[in-house]
Structures are given as C-alpha cells and as structure tokens.
N, C-alpha and C positions, 0 to 999 in steps of 0.2 A: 868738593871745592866750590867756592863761587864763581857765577857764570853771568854774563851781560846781556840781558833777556832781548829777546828779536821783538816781543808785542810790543807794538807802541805804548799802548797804555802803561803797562806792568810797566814799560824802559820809564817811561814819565814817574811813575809811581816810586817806583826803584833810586830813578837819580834824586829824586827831592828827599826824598830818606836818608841816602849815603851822602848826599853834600850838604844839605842843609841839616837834619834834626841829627845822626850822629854823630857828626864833630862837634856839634853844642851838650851835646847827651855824655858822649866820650870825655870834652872841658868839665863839665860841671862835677862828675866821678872823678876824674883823675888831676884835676886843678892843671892838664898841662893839653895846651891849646891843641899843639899836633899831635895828639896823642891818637887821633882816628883821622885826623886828613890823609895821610896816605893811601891808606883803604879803596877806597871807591879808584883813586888812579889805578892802583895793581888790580885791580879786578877786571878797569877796562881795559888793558895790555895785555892783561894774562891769555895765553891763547886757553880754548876749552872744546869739549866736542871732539870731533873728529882729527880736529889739529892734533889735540893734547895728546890719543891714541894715537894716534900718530909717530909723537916723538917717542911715545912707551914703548913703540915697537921695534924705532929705531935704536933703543936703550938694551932691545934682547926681549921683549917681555913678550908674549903671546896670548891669543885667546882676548884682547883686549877686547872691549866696551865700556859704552856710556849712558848713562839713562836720566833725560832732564829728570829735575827734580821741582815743584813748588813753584810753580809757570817760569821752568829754567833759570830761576836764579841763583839754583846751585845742581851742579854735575855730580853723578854718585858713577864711577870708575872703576873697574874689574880689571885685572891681567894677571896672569899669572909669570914665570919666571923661572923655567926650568936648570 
C-alpha cells in the first residue's frame, strides 16, 4: 500500500510528484483532468503502519506486520487469518 513518508525531504519530494507532475502526467494519458487528483488525498488519510495492523487485527487477522518500503512511501503488509 502507499504510505505518507515521516522524511522531510522524501514528504517534499513525494508531495511535488503526487500533486503537481501526476495529475498532469495522469491528464495528458487519460484526457480526463481528475483522473489522479484523488490519489495523493487517499494516501494522505489512509491510516498505515501500526494503525493499519492494527485494524487487521481488529478484523481477526493474526501474526500481522509491516515493513516500510522505498523511504516508506509504500507499506508491504503480512497477516495471516485463521
């Protein structure tokens, strides 16, 4: 899943990519304007980490974990579900 990275830097890096150059990137492929402005909002809402384990567990699910991925801009997620 994608994750809303804690580095400054990487968060700076990260926001000027999903708000500026993908919804221009996503317009010019898909001729339709909000075709990626959503994105970058759900990702900053989405809970991740420990939260998201969290609700897995509350779901039944066990064993969970999470391991940033690519300076945490995306979560790789384990549980299992007996």
């Amino acid at each position: 899943e994608f994750a809303y990275p804690s580095n400054a830097l990487v968060r700076a890096l990260y926001d000027f990519y999903f708000t500026r150059l993908l919804p221009l990137i996503g317009k010019l492929i898909s001729h339709d304007s909000s075709a990626y402005e959503y994105l970058p909002t759900s990702v900053k809402h989405f809970i991740y980490g420990a939260d998201f384990t969290s609700h897995l567990e509350s779901a039944g699910f066990n064993n969970t974990s999470f391991k940033p991925q690519t300076f945490s801009i995306s979560m790789l997620y384990r549980a299992k579900k007996l």
